[in-house]
Each structure stands twice: as structure tokens, then as C-alpha cells.
N, C-alpha and C positions, 0 to 999 in steps of 0.2 A: 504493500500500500504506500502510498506517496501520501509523504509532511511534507511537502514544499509548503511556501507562502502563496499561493497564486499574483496575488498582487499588491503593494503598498497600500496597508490602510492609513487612515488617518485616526490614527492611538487619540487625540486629544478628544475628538467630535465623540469616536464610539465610547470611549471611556466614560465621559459625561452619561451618554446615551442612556448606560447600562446602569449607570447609578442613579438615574432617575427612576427607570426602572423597580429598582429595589427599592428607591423611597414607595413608589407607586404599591408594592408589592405588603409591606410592613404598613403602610396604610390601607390597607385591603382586609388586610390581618387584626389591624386593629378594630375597625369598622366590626367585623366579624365576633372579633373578644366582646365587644358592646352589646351587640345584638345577644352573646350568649349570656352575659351579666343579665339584661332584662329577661333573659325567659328565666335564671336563676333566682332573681327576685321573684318572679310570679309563682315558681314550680317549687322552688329552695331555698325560700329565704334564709334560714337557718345555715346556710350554706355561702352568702353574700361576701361577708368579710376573706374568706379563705381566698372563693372565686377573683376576688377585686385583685387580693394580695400576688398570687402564685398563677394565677392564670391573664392577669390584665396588666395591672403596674410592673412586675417583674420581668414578665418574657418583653414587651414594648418600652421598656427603658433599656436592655441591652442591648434590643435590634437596633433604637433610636441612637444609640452613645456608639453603636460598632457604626453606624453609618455617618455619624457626627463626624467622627475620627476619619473614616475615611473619604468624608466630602474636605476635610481642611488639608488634610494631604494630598489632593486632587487639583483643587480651586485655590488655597493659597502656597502651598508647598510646589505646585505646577509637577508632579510625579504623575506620569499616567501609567500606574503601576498595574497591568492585566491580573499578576497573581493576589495582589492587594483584592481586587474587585471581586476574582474566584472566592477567596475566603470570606469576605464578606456577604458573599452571599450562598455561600454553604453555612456559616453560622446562623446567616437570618433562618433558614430550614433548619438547624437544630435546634434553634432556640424553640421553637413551633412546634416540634415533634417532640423534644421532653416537656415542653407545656401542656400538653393536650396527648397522655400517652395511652389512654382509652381509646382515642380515633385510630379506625384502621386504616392503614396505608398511605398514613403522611410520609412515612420512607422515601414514599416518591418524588418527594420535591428533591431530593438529591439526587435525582435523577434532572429536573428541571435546574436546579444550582449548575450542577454540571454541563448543560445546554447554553450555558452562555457563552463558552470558550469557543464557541461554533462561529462566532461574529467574526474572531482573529482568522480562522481559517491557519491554525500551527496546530501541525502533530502534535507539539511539544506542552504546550496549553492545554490540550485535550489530554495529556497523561498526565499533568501535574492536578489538574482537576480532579479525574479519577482518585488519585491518589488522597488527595484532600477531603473528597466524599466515602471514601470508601473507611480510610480513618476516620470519619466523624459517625458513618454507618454502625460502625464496630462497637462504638466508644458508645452507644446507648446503652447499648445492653449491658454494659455495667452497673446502669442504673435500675436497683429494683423493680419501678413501677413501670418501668418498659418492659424487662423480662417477665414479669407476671400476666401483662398484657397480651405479650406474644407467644408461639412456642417454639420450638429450635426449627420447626418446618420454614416460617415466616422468617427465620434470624439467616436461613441459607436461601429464601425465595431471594427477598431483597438484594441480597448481594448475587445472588444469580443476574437477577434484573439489571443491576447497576451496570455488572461487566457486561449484560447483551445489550444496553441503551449504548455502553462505550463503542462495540465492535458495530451499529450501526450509525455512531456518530463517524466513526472511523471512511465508514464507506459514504458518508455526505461529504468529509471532505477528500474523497477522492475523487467522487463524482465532480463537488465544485470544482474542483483541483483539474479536471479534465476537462470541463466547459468553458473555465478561466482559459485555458491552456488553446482551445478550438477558437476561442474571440481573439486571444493574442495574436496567433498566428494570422487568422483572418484581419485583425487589423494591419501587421506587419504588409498581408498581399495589398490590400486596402494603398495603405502607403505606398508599397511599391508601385501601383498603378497609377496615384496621383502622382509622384514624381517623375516616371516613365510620359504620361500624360503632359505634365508641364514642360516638361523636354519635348515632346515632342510638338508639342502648342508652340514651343518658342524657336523649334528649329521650323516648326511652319509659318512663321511670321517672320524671321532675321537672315539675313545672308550669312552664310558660313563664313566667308570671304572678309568680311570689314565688321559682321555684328550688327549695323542697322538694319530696320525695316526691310523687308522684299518689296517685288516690284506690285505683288497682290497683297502685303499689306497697308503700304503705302493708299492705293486706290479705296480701299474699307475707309482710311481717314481721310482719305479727299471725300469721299461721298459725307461722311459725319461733318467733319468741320464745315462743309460745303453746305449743307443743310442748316446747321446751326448758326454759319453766318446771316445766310439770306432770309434766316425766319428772326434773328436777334439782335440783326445788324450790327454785329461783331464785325471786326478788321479781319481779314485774311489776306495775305500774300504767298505766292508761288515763285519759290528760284529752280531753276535747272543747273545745274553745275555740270561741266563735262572738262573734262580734262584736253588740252590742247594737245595734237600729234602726239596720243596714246598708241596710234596702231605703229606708231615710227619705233615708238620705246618697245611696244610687243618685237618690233621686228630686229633691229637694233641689239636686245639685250638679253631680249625671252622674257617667258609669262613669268617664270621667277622674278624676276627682277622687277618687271610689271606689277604684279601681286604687291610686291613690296611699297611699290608707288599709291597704289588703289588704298591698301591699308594706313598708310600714311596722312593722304587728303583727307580718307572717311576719319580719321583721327581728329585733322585738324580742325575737319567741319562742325564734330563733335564738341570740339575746343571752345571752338566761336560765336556757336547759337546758344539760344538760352535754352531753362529748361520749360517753357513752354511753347517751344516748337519742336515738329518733326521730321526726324531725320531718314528718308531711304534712299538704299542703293537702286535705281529705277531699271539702272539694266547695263551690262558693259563698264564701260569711263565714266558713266550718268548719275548723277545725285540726282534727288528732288529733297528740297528742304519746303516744307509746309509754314509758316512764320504768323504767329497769332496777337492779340496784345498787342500788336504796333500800326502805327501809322506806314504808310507806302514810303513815307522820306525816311524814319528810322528802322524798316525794313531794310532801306537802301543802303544806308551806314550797317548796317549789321552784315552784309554782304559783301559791301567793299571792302569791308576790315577784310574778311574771310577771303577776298579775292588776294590783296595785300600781304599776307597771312604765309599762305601758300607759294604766294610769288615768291617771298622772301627766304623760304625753305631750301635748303640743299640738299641732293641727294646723293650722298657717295657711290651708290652702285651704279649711277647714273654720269657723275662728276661733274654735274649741271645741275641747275633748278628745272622748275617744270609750273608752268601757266594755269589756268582754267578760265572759262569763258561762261559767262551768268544769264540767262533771262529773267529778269523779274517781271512778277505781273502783279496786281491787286484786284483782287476780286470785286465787283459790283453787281448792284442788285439785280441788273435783267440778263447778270450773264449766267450762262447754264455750265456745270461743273465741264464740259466737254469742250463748250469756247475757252473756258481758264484755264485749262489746260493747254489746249491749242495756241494760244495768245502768247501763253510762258514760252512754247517750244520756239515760236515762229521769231521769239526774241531773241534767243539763244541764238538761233541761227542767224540773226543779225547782226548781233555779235563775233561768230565765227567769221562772216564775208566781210567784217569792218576791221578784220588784221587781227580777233582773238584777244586775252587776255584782258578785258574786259566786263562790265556790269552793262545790261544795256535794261532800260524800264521805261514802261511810258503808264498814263492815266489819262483818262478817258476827259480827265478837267483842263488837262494842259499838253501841248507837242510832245513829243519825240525828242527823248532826253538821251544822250549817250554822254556815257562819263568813261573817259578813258586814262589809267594814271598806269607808269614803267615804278615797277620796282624798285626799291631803293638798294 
């Protein structure tokens, strides 16, 4: 049989739990001693004083003073001591059974004393309990009014009982111990599949290649941000970034050495935008930066840093710098996500026929702006 723990409990919560319990338990009891006081005054008055003395004030001042003791070691002493609790409440059970030793088959509450170790779900708990009821089992029958009450049949039932109550608490906690054991692992696949899951969400959204955006997640945020501007009248601007005489360095140097380049801009782009704009690789040498929050003129400056930026970079594998060429556009109300797009590209490529290395943007409020500035 398997004592493992299945799982962390929390000793402070249940500890409390159970001692509430047994206060519950000892006021049930009392309740009960009351009720038997009145039918004693009705049936045996002559009998009141003894009943009051040895059956009411006695047995519920020691339950009361053993639970006293162990709610101040609990609550101000901060011990959440499991075996403290066990004994506490196998005593409250013997205190009740040499109270009342005419009832038959109070024995069993040491079978319910013992049923509390089941919360911890420990082997270990469950044999020191036994062990604690089984000694307190023992120890009545030292007492006269027990042994008279019972006969050796009932002194070996009980403790039959007590070990068959142990060997099927034994098997609750191996059953718990195996169903614990079926969730964990179920949770572990569980986990496995949300991070298998998120991996692969985010290898279906990013380029392997540089880490931003793909060219289809990119489009998901142009349709949203597109939508959300023309219904909220939010700022949007679109740049195209593409990298100047890319297919020269592919040819020139190899995709190695390209790769290294491609990885480099998507860095620097990274660099230079904030963080509420979006950044994708659209396809090849091609950026698309999405740009929010800003006006079309501090879109503009955010880009020509980034053009600047780039210029000014060296590339060893290369022993040159390397360019990029910009279309900016700003979005307006009766334009449809398809024209903004289109508008970006057709600038970009105005940029490319105007000699490259470049930001070109216009607005729909003023001409045909080109801003052209060399490297420093």
C-alpha cells in the first residue's frame, strides 16, 4: 500500500478546520449531557447531584480545558501540530466513553477520533493515530465500570473493529493516493499541451528568421487596428521598410551572411518603435511597421530616426553599411484597409525610383512630401 502524500496540504487552514470540529463535536456532547440531566431530574431526581457532578461538569471541563490548551497552541503559539489534534481528539472520545460507561458502543468514536488523520492523507498519521486509539481503547478497561459493563467478547470486538476501520482507512488512502496520482499526471499532459500549444500559436504568428510578426499575422492586425481606427478615429500609420540591393548582398555574400543582415534591421526596427506599434516581417527584405498613438508628422520622425538608425550601422560580414527605403502612409476615414495598404507600397516604391535610402509620405491634406537625408 502506498503512504505517499499525494499533495501539499495547507496544515494551517485544515488544522483550524478540525478543531473547530471538535469544538462542534464537545458541544454536541454537551447539549446531549443536558438533555440527559432533564430526563434525570424528571425520572431520578435523587440521582441529580451525582449526574450534574461525574456525568456533566467533569467529562465537559476536561474536553473544554484539553481543547482550550490546544486552540492556544494553534492560534497563539502558530504550531499546527497534526498529532496534537489526533490526541485531542481521541481524548475528547475517552472522556465520553468512561462518562457514560452503560452506553453501548461508544468505543466507536475511536474509530471516528481516528478518521480525522484521513484529511492529511500520510501513512504515517494514520499509524500514529491507531496507535493512540488503540492505547486509549485498552486503557478503559482498567476501569471497573467499563469492565463490568462489557464482557471480554466486546473488549476483543472493539479492537477487532478498530484494526478493520485502520486497514480500510489504509485503502482510502491509496485509492486517494491513486486518483491524486491520475489528476497529476493529467495535469502535467494538461501543461504539456498548453505549452506545446503556445509554441506552436507563436511559431504560427512570428518568423523564425528575425522573431516579428509573419506576413499572416501582420494582416489579422491590419484588419483590427484598421477597424478600430475608422470606427474610433484613432491615428494609424503604415511604413514598408525594405532593405536597398538585398538580392546584391544575397548574391555577393550568401543567405548567410544575408540572414545576418535581415536579423540585424529586424533588431534595429525593434530598437526604434515604441511599444505600441507593430512590428512584421511582410515577406523577403520587407518590414511592415503598423504605428498607433501618433500623429502622421511624429510617425514621420519615428521612421527617419529608424531610417538614420540603420544607415549608420556597419556590417562586418559585409565591410559596408546597408540602406532601407520607407513608404509611409496615414490612414483616413474613407480609405478601405486595401487602398492603405496599397498607398504604403506605391510609396515605397517611390522611394526606391527616387535613388532609395529614403522616407517618402504624403497626406491627403497636403502634397507630396519627400525627405531625403545621407548618412552621417
Amino acid at each position: 500500500m502506498i503512504g505517499t502524500k499525494p499533495t501539499r496540504l495547507n496544515n494551517k487552514l485544515w488544522t483550524k478546520k478540525i478543531l473547530y470540529i471538535y469544538w462542534l463535536m464537545v458541544i454536541i456532547a454537551f447539549l446531549g449531557q443536558t438533555i440527559g440531566l432533564v430526563v434525570t431530574i424528571y425520572f431520578y431526581p435523587d440521582n441529580i447531584t451525582s449526574f450534574t457532578i461525574y456525568k456533566l461538569i467533569i467529562p465537559s471541563s476536561i474536553q473544554v480545558g484539553s481543547l482550550l490548551i490546544t486552540h492556544y497552541v494553534i492560534h497563539h503559539k502558530q504550531v499546527y501540530s497534526s498529532k496534537l489534534l489526533m490526541i485531542s481528539g481521541t481524548l475528547a472520545a475517552l472522556v465520553t466513553i468512561v462518562s457514560h460507561p452503560n452506553v453501548p458502543g461508544l468505543q466507536l468514536l475511536f474509530l471516528l477520533a481516528m478518521a480525522v488523520s484521513l484529511i492529511y492523507f500520510d501513512k504515517r498519521k494514520l499509524r500514529f493515530s491507531l496507535i493512540v486509539n488503540l492505547i486509549a481503547l485498552s486503557s478503559i478497561y482498567a476501569l471497573p465500570s467499563i469492565r463490568e459493563a462489557g464482557t471480554i467478547y466486546s473488549y476483543f470486538s472493539y479492537h477487532i473493529v478498530l484494526w478493520a476501520g485502520y486497514v480500510a482507512y489504509l485503502l482510502i488512502l491509496e485509492r486517494g493516493n491513486e486518483v491524486f496520482q491520475f489528476l497529476q499526471r493529467a495535469a502535467e499532459k494538461e501543461k504539456e499541451l498548453i505549452v506545446k500549444s503556445a509554441m506552436m500559436e507563436r511559431l504560427s504568428k512570428v518568423d523564425a528568421l528575425t522573431g516579428h510578426y509573419n506576413h499572416k499575422t501582420f494582416h489579422e492586425y491590419l484588419d483590427f487596428l484598421h477597424e478600430q481606427s475608422i470606427s474610433q478615429g484613432m491615428p494609424l500609420q503604415l511604413a514598408l521598410v525594405d532593405i536597398d540591393n538585398f538580392k546584391q548582398i544575397n548574391d555577393s555574400y550568401g543567405h548567410t551572411k544575408g540572414d545576418l543582415v535581415l536579423k540585424r534591421v529586424a533588431t534595429a526596427i525593434a530598437e526604434q518603435v515604441t511599444e505600441d506599434d507593430i512590428v512584421a516581417r511582410y515577406g523577403g527584405e520587407e518590414f511592415a511597421v503598423l504605428l498607433t498613438n501618433k500623429s502622421l508628422e511624429e510617425a514621420y520622425e519615428t521612421i527617419e530616426s529608424l531610417r538614420l538608425y540603420i544607415a549608420n550601422q556597419y556590417h562586418e560580414e559585409l565591410n559596408e553599411n546597408i540602406t532601407v527605403s520607407v513608404g509611409l502612409k496615414g490612414l483616413t476615414s474613407d480609405m478601405s484597409k486595401e487602398t492603405f495598404f496599397q498607398q504604403a507600397d506605391e510609396l515605397l516604391y517611390k522611394a526606391k525610383r527616387n535613388g532609395k535610402n529614403q522616407v517618402m509620405y504624403d497626406n491627403e491634406d497636403q502634397p507630396l512630401a519627400i525627405q531625403i537625408k545621407e548618412p552621417t
